[in-house]
C-alpha atoms as a printed R data frame, in Angstrom:
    type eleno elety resid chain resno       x      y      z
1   ATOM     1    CA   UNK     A     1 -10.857 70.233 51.610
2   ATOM     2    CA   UNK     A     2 -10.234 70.067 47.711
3   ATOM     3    CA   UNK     A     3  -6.970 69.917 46.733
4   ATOM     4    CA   UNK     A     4  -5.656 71.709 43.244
5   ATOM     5    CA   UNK     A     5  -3.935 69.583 41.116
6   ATOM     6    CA   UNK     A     6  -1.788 71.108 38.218
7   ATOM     7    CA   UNK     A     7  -0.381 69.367 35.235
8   ATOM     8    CA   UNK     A     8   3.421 68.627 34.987
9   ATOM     9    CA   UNK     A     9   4.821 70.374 32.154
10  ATOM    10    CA   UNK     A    10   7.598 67.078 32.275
11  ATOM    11    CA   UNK     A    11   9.937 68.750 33.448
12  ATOM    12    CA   UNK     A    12   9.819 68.925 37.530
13  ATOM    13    CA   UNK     A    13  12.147 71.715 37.053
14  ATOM    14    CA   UNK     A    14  10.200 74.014 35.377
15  ATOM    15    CA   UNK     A    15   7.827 72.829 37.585
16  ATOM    16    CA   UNK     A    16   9.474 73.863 40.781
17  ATOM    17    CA   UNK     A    17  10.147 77.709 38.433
18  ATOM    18    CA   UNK     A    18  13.590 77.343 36.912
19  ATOM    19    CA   UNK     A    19  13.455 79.499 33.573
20  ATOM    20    CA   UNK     A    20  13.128 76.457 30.606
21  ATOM    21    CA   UNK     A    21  16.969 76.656 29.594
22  ATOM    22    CA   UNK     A    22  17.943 76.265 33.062
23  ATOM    23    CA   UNK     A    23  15.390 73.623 33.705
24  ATOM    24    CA   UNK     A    24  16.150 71.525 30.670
25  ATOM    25    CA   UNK     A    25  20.040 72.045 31.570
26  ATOM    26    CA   UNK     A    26  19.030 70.732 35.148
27  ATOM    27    CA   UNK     A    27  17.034 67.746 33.652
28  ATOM    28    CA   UNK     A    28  19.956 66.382 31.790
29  ATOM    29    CA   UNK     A    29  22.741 66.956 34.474
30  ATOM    30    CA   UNK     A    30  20.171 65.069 36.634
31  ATOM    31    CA   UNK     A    31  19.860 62.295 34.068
32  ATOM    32    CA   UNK     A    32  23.481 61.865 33.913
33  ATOM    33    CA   UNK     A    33  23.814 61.598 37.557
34  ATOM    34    CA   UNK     A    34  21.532 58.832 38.254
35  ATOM    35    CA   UNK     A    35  22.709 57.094 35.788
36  ATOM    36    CA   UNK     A    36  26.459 57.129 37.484
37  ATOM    37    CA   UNK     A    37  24.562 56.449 40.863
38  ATOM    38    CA   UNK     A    38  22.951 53.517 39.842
39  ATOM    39    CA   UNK     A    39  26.525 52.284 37.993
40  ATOM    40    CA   UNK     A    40  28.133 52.669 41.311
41  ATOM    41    CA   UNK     A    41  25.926 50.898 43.024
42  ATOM    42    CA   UNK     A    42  25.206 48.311 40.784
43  ATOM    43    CA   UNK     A    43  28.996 47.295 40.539
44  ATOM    44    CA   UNK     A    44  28.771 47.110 44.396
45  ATOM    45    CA   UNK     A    45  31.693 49.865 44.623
46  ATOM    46    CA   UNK     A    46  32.733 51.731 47.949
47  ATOM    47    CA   UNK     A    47  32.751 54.954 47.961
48  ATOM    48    CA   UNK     A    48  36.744 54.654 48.512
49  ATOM    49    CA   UNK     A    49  36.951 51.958 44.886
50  ATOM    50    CA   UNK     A    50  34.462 54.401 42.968
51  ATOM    51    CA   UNK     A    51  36.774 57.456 43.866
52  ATOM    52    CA   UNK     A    52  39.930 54.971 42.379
53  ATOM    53    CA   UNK     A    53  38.233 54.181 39.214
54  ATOM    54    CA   UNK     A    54  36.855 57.311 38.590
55  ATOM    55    CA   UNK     A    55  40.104 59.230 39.287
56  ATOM    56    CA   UNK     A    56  38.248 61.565 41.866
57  ATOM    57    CA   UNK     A    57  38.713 61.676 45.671
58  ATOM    58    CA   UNK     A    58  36.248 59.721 47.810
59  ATOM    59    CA   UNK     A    59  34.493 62.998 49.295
60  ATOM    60    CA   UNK     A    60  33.673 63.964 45.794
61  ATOM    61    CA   UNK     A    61  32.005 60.387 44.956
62  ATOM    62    CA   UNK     A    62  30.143 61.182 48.008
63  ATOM    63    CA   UNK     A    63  28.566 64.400 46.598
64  ATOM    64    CA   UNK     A    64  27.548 62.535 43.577
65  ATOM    65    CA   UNK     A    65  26.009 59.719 45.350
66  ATOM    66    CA   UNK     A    66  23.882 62.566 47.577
67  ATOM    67    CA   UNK     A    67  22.959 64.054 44.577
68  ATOM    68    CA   UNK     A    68  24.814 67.244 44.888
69  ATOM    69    CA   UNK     A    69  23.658 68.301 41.513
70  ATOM    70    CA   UNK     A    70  24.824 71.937 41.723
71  ATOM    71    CA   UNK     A    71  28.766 70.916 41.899
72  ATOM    72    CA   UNK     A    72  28.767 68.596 38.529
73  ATOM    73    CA   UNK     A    73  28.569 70.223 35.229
74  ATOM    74    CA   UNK     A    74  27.364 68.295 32.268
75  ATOM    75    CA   UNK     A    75  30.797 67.579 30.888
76  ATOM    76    CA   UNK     A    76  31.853 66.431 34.108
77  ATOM    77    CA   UNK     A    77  29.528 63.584 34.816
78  ATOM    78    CA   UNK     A    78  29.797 62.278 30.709
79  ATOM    79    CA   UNK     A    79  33.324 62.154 31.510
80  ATOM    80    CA   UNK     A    80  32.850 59.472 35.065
81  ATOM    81    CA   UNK     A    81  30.458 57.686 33.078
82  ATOM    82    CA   UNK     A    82  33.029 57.206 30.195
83  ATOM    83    CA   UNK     A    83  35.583 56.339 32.799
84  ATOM    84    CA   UNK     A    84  33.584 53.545 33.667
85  ATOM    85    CA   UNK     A    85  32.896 51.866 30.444
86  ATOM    86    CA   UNK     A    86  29.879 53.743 30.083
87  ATOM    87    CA   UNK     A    87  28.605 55.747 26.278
88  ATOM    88    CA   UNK     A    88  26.220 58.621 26.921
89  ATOM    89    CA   UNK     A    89  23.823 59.522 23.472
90  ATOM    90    CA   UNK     A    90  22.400 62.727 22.610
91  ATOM    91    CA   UNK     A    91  18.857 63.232 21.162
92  ATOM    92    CA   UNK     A    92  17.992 66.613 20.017
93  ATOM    93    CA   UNK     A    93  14.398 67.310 18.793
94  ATOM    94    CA   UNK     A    94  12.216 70.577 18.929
95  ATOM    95    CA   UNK     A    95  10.256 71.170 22.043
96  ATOM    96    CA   UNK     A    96   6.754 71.481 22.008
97  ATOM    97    CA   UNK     A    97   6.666 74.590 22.456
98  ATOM    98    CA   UNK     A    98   8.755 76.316 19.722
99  ATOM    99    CA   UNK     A    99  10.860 79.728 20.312
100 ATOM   100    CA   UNK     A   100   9.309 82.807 18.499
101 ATOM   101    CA   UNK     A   101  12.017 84.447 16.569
102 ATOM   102    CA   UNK     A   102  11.477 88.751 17.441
């Protein structure tokens, strides 16, 4: 049995067929997210303490912390992460594939 094996484009959401806005949009959101996981759980918060800090209620710390993705925009998540102490930077540099103007 040979298996086919095909490059990542790095991006496992344009990967899995998101359109590249929508993958790239995905890939950040996603970024943010486990970054606010990982603060959670590296401060050793409950779910109950998280919610308190983060001035959300304790069923919507446990989306984040299952990764429910699709409810958190961008804007959201940069906002819990500055509510715990935490700056979020922006890089912005041309992909390598550059948009043809028409």
């Amino acid at each position: 049995m040979k298996l086919k094996v095909t490059r990542s484009t790095g991006n496992v959401f344009r990967d899995l067929g998101f359109s590249p806005e929508e993958a790239e949009h995905l890939k950040v959101r996603s970024n943010l997210m486990i970054h606010l996981q990982q603060a959670i759980s590296t401060r050793g918060l409950k779910q109950a303490e998280a919610a308190k800090l983060l001035g959300v209620t304790q069923p919507r710390v446990s989306e984040l912390m299952r990764g429910r993705i699709d409810l958190f925009s961008i804007d959201t998540l940069i906002n819990l992460l500055a509510r715990l102490g935490i700056r979020v930077g922006l890089v912005v540099r041309p992909s390598k594939r550059r948009a043809r103007v028409a």
